[in-house]
C-alpha positions as CSV (number, residue, x, y, z in Angstrom):
1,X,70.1,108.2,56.6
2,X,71.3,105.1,58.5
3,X,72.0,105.2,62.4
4,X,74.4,103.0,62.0
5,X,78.1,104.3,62.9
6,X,80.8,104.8,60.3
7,X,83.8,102.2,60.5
8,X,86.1,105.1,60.6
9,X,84.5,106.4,63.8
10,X,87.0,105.3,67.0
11,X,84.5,104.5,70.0
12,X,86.3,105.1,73.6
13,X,85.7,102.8,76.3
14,X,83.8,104.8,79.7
15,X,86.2,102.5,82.1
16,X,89.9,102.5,81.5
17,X,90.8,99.2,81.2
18,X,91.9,97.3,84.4
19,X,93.4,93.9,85.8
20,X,91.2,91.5,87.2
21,X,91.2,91.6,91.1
22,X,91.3,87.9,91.1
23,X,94.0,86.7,88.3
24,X,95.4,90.3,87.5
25,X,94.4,89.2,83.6
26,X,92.7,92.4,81.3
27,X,89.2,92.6,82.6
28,X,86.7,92.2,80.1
29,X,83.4,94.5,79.2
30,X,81.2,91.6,80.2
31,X,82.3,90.7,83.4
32,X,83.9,94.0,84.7
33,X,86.1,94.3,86.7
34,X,86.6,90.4,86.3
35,X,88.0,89.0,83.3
36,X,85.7,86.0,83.7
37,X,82.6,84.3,85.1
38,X,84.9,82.3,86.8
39,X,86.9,84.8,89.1
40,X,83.2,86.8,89.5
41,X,82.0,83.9,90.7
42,X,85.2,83.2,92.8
43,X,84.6,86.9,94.5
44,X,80.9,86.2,95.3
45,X,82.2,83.6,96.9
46,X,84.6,85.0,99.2
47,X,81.8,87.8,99.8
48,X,79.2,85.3,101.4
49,X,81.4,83.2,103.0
50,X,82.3,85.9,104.9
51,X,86.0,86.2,104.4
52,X,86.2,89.6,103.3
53,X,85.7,91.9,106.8
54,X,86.2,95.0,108.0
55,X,88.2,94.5,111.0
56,X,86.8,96.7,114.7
57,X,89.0,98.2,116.9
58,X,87.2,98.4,120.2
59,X,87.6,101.7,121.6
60,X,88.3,101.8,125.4
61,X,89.6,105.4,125.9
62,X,86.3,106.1,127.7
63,X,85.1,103.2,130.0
64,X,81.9,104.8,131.3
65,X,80.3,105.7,127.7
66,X,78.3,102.6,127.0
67,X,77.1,103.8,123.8
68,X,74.2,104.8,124.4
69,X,72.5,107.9,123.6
């Protein structure tokens, strides 16, 4: 008996296939959810340099609460 599957046998991806965040090209099983080194390495980029931030909305509805506890 050989663990090896049948050709007939249809094997289903566990993602459903989507763009690339960076290029909107198919993403690949290697690099997902990039289609590339390239645009992975483009992302990390962006990441460290810092231009991806949440932005904060400084809440002054009540002045006297310094935040602490």
């Amino acid at each position: 008996m050989s663990n090896q599957p049948t050709p007939s046998a249809k094997i289903e991806p566990l993602r459903k296939p989507r763009p690339c965040p960076e290029c909107g090209h198919p993403s690949h099983r290697e690099h997902y959810p990039f289609c590339s080194d390239r645009c992975r390495s483009l992302d990390l980029s962006r990441w460290l340099k810092g231009s991806y931030a949440i932005p904060v909305a400084e809440d002054e509805s009540n002045p006297e609460d310094d935040g602490r506890f």
